[in-house]
C-alpha positions in Angstrom: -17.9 8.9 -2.0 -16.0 6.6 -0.2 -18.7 5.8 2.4 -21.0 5.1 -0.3 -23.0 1.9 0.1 -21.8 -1.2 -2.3 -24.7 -0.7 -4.6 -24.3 3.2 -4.8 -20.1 2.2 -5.6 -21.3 -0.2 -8.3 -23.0 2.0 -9.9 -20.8 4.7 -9.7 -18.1 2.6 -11.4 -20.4 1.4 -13.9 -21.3 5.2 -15.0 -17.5 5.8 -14.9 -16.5 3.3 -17.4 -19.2 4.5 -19.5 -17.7 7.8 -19.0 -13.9 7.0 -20.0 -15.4 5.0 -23.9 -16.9 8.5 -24.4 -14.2 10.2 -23.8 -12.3 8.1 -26.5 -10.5 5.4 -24.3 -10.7 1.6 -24.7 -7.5 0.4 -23.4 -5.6 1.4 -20.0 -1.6 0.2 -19.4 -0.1 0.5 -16.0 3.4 0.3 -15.0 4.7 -0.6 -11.7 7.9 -2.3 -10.4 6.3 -5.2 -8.6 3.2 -7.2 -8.8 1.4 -9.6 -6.8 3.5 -12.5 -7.9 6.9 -11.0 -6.4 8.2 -12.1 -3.2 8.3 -9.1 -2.3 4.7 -8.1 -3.2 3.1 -5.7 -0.6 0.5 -3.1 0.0 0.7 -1.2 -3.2 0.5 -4.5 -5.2 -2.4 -4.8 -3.6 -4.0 -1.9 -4.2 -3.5 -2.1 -7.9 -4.7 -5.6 -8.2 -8.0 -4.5 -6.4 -8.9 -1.4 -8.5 -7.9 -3.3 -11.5 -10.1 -6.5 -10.8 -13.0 -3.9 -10.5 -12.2 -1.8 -13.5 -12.0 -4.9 -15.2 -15.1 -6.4 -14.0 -17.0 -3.0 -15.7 -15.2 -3.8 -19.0 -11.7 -1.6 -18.8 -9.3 -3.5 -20.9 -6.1 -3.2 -19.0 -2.7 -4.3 -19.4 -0.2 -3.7 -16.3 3.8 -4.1 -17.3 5.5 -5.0 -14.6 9.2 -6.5 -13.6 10.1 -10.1 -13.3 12.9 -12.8 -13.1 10.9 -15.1 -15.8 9.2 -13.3 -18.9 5.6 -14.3 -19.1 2.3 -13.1 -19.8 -0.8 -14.2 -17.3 -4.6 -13.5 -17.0 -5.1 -12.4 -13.4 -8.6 -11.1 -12.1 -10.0 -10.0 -15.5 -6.7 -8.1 -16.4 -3.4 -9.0 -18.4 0.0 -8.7 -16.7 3.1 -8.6 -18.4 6.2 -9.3 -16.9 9.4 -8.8 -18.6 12.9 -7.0 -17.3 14.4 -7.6 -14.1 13.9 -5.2 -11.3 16.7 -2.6 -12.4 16.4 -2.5 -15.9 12.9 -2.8 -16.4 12.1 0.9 -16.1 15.3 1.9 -18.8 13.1 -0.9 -20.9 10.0 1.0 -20.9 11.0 4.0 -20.7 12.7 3.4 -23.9 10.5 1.4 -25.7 7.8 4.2 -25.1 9.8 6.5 -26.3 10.0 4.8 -29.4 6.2 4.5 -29.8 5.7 8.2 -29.1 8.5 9.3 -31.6 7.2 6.7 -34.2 3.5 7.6 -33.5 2.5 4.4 -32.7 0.9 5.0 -29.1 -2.9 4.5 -29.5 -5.0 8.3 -28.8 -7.5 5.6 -27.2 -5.0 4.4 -24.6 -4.7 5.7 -20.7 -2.1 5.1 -18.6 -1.5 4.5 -15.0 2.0 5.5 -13.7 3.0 3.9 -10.4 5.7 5.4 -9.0 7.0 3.2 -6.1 10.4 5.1 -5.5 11.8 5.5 -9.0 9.3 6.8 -11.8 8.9 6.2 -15.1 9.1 9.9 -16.9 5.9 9.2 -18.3 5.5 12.8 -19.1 8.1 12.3 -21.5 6.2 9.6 -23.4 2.7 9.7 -22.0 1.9 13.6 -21.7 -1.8 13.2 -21.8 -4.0 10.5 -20.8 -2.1 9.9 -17.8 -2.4 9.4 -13.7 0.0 9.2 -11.6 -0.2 6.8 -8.5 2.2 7.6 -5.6 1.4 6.5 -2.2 4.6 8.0 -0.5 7.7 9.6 -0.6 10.6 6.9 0.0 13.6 9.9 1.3 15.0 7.8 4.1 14.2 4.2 2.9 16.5 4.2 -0.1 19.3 3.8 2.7 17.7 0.4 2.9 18.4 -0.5 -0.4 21.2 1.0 -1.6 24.6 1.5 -0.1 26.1 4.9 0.2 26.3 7.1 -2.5 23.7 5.7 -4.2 21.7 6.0 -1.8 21.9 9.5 -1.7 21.1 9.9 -5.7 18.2 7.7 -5.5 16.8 10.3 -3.2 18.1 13.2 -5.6 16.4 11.1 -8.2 12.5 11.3 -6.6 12.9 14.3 -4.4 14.6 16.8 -6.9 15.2 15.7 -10.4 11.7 13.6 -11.1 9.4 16.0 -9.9 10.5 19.3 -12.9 9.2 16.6 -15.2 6.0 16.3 -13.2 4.5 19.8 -12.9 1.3 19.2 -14.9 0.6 15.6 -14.1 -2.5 14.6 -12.2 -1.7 12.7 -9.0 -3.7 10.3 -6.5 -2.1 9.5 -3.1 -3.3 7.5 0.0 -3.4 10.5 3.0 -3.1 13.8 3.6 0.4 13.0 5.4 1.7 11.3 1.7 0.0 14.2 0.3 1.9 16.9 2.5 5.3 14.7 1.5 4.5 14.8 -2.1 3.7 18.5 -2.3 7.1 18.9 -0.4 9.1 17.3 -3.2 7.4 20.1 -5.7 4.0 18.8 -6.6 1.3 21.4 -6.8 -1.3 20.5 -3.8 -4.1 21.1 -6.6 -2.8 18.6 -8.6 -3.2 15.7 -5.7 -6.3 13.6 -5.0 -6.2 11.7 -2.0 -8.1 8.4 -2.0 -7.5 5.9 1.0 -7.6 2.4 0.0 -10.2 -0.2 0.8 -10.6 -3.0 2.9 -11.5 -6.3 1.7 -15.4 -7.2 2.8 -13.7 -10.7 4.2 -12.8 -8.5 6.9 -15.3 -8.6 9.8 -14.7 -9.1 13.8 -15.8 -12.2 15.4 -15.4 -11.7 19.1 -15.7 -15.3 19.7 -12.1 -16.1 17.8 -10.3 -13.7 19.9 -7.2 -15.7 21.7 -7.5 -16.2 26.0 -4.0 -14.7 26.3 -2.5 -12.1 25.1 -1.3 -12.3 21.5 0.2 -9.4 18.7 0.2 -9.6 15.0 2.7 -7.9 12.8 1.8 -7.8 8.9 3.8 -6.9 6.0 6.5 -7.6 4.1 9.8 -8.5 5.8 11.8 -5.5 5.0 14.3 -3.1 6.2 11.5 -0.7 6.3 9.4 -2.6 8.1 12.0 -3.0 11.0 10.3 -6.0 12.1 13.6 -7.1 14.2 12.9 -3.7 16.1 9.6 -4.4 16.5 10.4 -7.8 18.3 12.9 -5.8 20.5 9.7 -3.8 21.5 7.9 -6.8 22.1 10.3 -8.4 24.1 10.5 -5.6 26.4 6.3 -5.6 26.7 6.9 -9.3 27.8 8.5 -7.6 31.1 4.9 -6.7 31.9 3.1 -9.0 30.0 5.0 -12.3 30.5 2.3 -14.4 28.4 2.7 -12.5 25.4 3.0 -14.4 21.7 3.8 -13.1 18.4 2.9 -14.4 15.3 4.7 -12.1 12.5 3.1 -12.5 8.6 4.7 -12.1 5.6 7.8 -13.1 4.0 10.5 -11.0 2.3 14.5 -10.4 2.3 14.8 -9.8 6.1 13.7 -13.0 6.9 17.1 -15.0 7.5 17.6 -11.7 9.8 15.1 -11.9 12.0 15.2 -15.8 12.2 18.6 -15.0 13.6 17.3 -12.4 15.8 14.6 -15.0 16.9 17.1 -18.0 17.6 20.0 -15.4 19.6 17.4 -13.9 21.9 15.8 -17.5 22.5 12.6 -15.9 21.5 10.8 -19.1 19.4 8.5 -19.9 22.6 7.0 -16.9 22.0 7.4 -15.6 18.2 6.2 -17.7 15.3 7.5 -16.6 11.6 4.0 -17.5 9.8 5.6 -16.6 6.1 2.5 -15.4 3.9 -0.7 -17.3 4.8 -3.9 -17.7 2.7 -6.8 -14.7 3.1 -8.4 -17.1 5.5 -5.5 -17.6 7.9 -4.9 -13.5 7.8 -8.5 -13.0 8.9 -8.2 -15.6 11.5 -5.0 -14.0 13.0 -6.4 -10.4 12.7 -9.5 -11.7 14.7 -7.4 -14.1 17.6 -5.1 -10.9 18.4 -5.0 -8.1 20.7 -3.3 -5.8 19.1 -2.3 -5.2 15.8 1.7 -4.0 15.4 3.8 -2.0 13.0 6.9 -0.6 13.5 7.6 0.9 9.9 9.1 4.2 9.6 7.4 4.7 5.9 3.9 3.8 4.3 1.7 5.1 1.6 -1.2 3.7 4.4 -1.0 1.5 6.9 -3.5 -1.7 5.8 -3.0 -4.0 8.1 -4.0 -1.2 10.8 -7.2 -1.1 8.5 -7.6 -4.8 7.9 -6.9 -5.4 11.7 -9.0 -2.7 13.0 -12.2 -3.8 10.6 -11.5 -7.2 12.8 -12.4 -5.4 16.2 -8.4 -5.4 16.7 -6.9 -2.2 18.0 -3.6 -1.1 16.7 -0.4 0.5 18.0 2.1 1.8 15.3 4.5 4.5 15.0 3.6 7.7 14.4 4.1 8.0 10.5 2.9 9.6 7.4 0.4 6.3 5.9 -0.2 5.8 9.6 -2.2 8.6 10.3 -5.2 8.1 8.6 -5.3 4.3 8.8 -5.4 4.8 12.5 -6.8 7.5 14.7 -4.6 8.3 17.5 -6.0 7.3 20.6 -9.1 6.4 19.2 -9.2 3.2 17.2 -5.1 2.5 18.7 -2.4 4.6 19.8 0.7 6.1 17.3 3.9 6.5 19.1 6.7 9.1 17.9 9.4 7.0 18.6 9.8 3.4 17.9 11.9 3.5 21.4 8.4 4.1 22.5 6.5 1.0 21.2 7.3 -1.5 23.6 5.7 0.6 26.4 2.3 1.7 24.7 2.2 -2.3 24.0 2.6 -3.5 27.0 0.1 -0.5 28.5 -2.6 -0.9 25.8 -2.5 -5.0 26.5 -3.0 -4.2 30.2 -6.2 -2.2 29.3 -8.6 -4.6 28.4 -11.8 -2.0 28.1 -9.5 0.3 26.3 -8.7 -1.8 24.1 -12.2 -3.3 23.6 -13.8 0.4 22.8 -10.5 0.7 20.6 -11.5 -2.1 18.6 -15.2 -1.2 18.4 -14.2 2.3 17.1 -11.6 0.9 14.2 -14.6 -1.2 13.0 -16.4 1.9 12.4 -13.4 3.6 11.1 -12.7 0.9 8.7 -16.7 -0.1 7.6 -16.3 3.3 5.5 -13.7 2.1 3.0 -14.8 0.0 0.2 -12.6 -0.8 -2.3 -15.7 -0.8 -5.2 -15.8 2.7 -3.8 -12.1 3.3 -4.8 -12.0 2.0 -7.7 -15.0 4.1 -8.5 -13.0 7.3 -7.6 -9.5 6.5 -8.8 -11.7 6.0 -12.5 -13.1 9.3 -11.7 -9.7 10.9 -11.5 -8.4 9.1 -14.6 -11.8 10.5 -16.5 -11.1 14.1 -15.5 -7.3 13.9 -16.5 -8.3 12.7 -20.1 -11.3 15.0 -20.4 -8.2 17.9 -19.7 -5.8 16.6 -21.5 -8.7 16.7 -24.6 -9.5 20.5 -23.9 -5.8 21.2 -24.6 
């Protein structure tokens, strides 16, 4: 399905938003912590605005509740977004306000939901027992000592890896990869009840051979993040600079580690050769994916590495560390190279930049690696998934 063609994946999502009105529904809500409008906004905003721009285009009416500093309600891309609670205690707000719906019989029998549990989760089983999918695009273990000091770190771990999932035994949910998948059936998730659908890649992504930079330059995408480890990632680069003196760097995004790794930049007298781009318009991204050599990403968690996809649908090779959401968007030693150890990076760097036909048959092969996912195509399947969850949740 996913290698459809565009008109095959239109069609397809056409017949399955014909498919969900006969099964009853006219209205899907979503609720996720974040969405494109936070500074923070990353690959899983993403996703959710690109299968909801294409469910809306077929007709879907969908509303998608999500956190914010300022309570409004905006129009984007065909869909509503509501944002209202701040980022701690908007999921005790919904949580309890659906609730009340549920126990006051005022949630619609014509209303799906999509449940996107980005770390913490919503219960929706508790308020939203049928009529519901549940998008998780990894398991966070490790990361919450990012965010929260110890001991909370510890119970936000207890929190998704042992207490969340006895309330999620019967749900129906849709991952990223068959590494996310393996992590999610390791918290307690029956395998049978996962469908793994890797995310698209924007058609504005295309190589263009004649862009590519004369000397050697990296990009590193994403959010700037503890679990990103970009200042890690400049470490690496700085040590590939040993080998591969006229390196540059141009790192995009923006996000809470950015005073850090400005600091990082000005102590190792490293602004010659790094340049903090911030977030850059759609043009700009496909202009640096197409000038650089290799694409970079240090993270040690994804639900699916995009900009490896993104990049590699540019011609750009990639080289990453060897993670669950990593595997999958790249092909080790095919369309880049995935290193074990982040200690590792700097060398596979400086060797893959060294290896100019390498890398050039690296790039041809993430092009074909990447042509396959089409985000009509996903959207297409992730309304599948929703159908059959409402067509069983009906039979019971």
């Amino acid at each position: 399905m996913i290698g459809t063609n565009m008109a095959t994946a239109d069609a397809e999502l056409q017949a399955n938003a014909a498919r969900l009105r006969a099964l009853g529904v006219h209205r899907v809500e979503s609720f996720a912590w974040r969405d494109l409008d936070d500074a923070e906004a990353g690959g899983s905003e993403l996703h959710a605005d690109e299968i909801f721009a294409r469910w809306a285009d077929v007709g879907i009416d969908i509303t998608h509740r999500t956190s914010t500093r300022d309570t409004r309600v905006i129009e984007r891309n065909g869909y509503r977004v509501v944002q209202r609670g701040s980022r701690f205690d908007v999921f005790a707000r919904v949580i309890a306000a659906q609730l009340w719906r549920r126990v006051t019989r005022r949630r619609s029998t014509s209303t799906a939901t999509i449940e996107i549990w980005n770390g913490v989760p919503w219960f929706g089983p508790l308020w939203a027992p049928r009529r519901r999918v549940v998008w998780m695009h990894h398991v966070h273990r490790d990361m919450w000592a990012d965010v929260l000091p110890a001991p909370l770190d510890a119970a936000g771990r207890f929190l998704e890896t042992r207490f969340a999932p006895m309330f999620y035994k019967r749900s129906t949910f849709a991952t990223l990869s068959e590494s996310s998948a393996d992590e999610i059936e390791q918290i307690g998730i029956d395998r049978r009840q996962l469908t793994i659908i890797p995310p698209g890649v924007h058609e504005r992504f295309t190589p263009d051979e004649t862009v590519r930079s004369d000397h050697p330059e990296v990009v590193v995408v994403g959010r700037l993040a503890p679990v990103k480890r970009q200042c890690l990632v400049l470490a690496a680069l700085a040590e590939a600079r040993d080998r591969v003196p006229e390196l540059r760097v141009r790192l995009i995004g923006d996000g809470p580690d950015r005073s850090q790794i400005e600091d990082w930049i000005g102590q190792h007298d490293a602004a010659s050769w790094v340049t903090v781009c911030g977030r850059v318009s759609d043009d700009e991204l496909v202009r640096s994916y197409r000038s650089a050599w290799l694409v970079v990403s240090g993270s040690h968690a994804e639900g699916w590495g995009m900009s490896l996809t993104e990049g590699g649908a540019c011609g750009t090779p990639c080289v990453a560390t060897d993670i669950a959401g990593h595997r999958g968007a790249a092909v080790d030693g095919a369309t880049g190279l995935l290193v074990a150890d982040i200690a590792d990076l700097g060398d596979s760097i400086a060797g893959l930049l060294e290896q100019s036909d390498q890398r050039r048959e690296m790039g041809v092969a993430a092009v074909r690696h990447a042509e396959g996912l089409s985000w009509t195509a996903v959207a297409a399947r992730q309304l599948d998934v929703l159908c059959v969850a409402v067509s069983a949740a009906a039979s019971r």
